[in-house]
C-alpha positions in Angstrom: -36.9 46.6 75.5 -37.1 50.1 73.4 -33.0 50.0 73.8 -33.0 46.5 72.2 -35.2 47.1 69.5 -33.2 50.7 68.8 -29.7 48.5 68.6 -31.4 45.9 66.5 -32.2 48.3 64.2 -29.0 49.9 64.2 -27.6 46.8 64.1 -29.2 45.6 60.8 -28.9 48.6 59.3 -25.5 49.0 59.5 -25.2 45.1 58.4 -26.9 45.9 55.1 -24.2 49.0 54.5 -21.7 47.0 54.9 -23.5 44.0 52.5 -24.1 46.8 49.9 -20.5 47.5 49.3 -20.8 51.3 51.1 -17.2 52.5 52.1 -18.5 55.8 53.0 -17.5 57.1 56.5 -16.0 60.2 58.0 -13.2 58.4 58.5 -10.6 57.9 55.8 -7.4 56.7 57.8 -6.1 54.2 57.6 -2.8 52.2 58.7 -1.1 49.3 56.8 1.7 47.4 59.2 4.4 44.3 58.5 1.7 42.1 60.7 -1.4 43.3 58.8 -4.0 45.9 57.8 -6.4 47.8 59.5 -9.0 49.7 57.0 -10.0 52.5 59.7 -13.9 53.4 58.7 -14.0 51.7 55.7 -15.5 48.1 55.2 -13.9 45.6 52.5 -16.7 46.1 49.1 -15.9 42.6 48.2 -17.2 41.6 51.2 -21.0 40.4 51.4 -23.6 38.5 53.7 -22.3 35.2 52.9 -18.9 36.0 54.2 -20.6 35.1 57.8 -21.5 31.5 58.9 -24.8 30.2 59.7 -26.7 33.4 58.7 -26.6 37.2 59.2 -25.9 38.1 63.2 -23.2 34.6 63.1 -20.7 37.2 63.6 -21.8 39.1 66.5 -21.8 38.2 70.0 -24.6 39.4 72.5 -23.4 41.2 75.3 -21.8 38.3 78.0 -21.8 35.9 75.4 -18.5 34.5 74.4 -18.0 34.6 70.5 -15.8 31.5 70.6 -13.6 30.0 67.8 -14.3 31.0 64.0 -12.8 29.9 61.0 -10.2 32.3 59.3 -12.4 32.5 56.3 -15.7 33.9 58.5 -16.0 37.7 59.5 -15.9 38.8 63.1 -17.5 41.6 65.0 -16.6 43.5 68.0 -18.9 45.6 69.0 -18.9 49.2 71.0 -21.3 50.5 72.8 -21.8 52.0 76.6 -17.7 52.2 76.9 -17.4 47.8 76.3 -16.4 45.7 73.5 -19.1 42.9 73.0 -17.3 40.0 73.2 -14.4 41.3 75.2 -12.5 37.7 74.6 -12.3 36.6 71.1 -10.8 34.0 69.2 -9.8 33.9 65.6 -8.2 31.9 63.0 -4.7 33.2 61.3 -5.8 35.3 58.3 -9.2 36.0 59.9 -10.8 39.5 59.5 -12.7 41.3 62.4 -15.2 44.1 61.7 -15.6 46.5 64.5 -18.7 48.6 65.0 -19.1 51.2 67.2 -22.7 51.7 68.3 -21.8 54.3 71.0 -22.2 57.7 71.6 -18.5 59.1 71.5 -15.9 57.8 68.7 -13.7 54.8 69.8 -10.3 52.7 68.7 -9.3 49.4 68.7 -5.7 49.7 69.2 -3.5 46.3 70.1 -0.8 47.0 72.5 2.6 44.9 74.6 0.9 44.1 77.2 -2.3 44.4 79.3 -2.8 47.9 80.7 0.0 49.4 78.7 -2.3 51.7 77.4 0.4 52.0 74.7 -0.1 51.1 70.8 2.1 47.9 70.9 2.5 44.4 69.2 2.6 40.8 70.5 4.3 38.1 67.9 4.6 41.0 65.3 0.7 41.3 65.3 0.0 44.9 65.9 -3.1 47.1 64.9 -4.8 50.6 65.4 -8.2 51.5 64.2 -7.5 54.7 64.6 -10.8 56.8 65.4 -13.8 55.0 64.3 -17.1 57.8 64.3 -20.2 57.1 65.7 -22.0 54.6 63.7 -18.9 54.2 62.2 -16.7 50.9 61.1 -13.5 49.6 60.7 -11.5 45.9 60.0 -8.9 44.6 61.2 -7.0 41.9 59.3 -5.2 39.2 61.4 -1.9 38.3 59.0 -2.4 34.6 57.8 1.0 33.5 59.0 0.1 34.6 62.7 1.7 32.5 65.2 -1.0 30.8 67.0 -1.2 30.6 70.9 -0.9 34.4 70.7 -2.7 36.9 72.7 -3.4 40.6 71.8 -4.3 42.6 74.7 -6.4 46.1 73.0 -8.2 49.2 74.6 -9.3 52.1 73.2 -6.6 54.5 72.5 -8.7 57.7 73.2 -10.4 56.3 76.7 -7.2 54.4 77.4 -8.3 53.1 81.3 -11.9 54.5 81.3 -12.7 51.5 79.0 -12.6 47.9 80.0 -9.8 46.1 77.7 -10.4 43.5 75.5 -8.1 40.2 74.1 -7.7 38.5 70.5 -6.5 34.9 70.6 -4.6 33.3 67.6 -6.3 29.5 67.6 
C-alpha cells in the first residue's frame, strides 16, 4: 500500500510539472522525423490539465488495464516503471500526442521499430519514433503525424534494455 501511495504521489507531482509549463529535464535531445516529433525530456508548455478528458489521471492507465481508444485531440500516457510500459497496448487517434513517464529506477526509451522483436529503431507506414533516453523521473512526447494511416501497428521496446523489457504496441484507430 506504501508503494501505491509513493507512485501516487509521484504520479501527481509530476502531473502538476508538466500542467505548470516546466520543460526542465536532464535531457535535452531531441529527434524530429518526416512521420513526426518526439520532444525527448521535455513536455509541450502549451499543454495544460484540460488537454486530458474526464479529469486529471484520464490519461493514464493502471497497470493491466487497457487504455483503450482516445481522441487525437486528448493526451496519452505510457508509463515505466519495474522494466513495463503501463498500458503495453494502446490505441490513438492520427495526430494524437502520447506523454511517456518513466517512474523507474534506471533511464528508459521508447523507441518504435519494423517489426516485433527487432530490437532495431525502425518505422511501420512511415511512422517512426525514438525517445531517446528519458532520466529517471523524467518525460518525453511523442507525436503521432495527423495524416497516419490508420489500421497501423507500431511495435516499441526500449532501446537500452532491448529484450530485458517486455515490448509494447501503438495502434492507428
Amino acid at each position: 500500500m506504501a508503494k501505491q501511495t509513493v507512485t501516487s504521489a509521484l504520479w501527481v507531482a509530476s502531473f502538476l510539472l508538466v500542467a505548470c509549463g516546466n520543460t526542465s529535464n536532464n535531457n535535452d535531445a531531441g529527434t524530429t522525423t518526416d512521420a513526426g516529433t518526439v520532444d525527448a525530456g521535455t513536455t509541450d508548455a502549451g499543454m495544460d490539465a484540460g488537454t486530458t478528458d474526464g479529469g486529471m489521471d484520464a490519461g493514464m492507465a493502471d497497470a493491466g488495464m487497457d487504455a483503450g481508444t482516445m481522441d487525437a485531440g486528448t493526451m496519452m500516457t505510457i508509463t515505466i516503471q519495474n522494466f513495463m510500459y503501463t498500458p503495453q497496448h494502446l490505441t490513438v487517434a492520427p495526430g494524437a500526442m502520447i506523454m511517456v513517464m518513466n517512474m523507474d529506477t534506471t533511464a528508459h526509451t521508447v523507441t518504435s521499430e519494423a517489426a516485433m522483436d527487432d530490437f532495431t529503431p525502425g518505422a511501420v507506414n512511415g511512422i517512426m519514433f525514438d525517445t531517446v533516453s528519458i532520466a529517471v523521473n523524467g518525460t518525453a512526447t511523442i507525436s503521432i503525424p495527423a495524416n497516419a494511416q490508420t489500421g497501423t501497428v507500431v511495435p516499441f521496446f526500449c532501446s537500452i534494455h532491448t529484450s530485458a523489457m517486455p515490448q509494447g504496441d501503438i495502434t492507428i484507430q
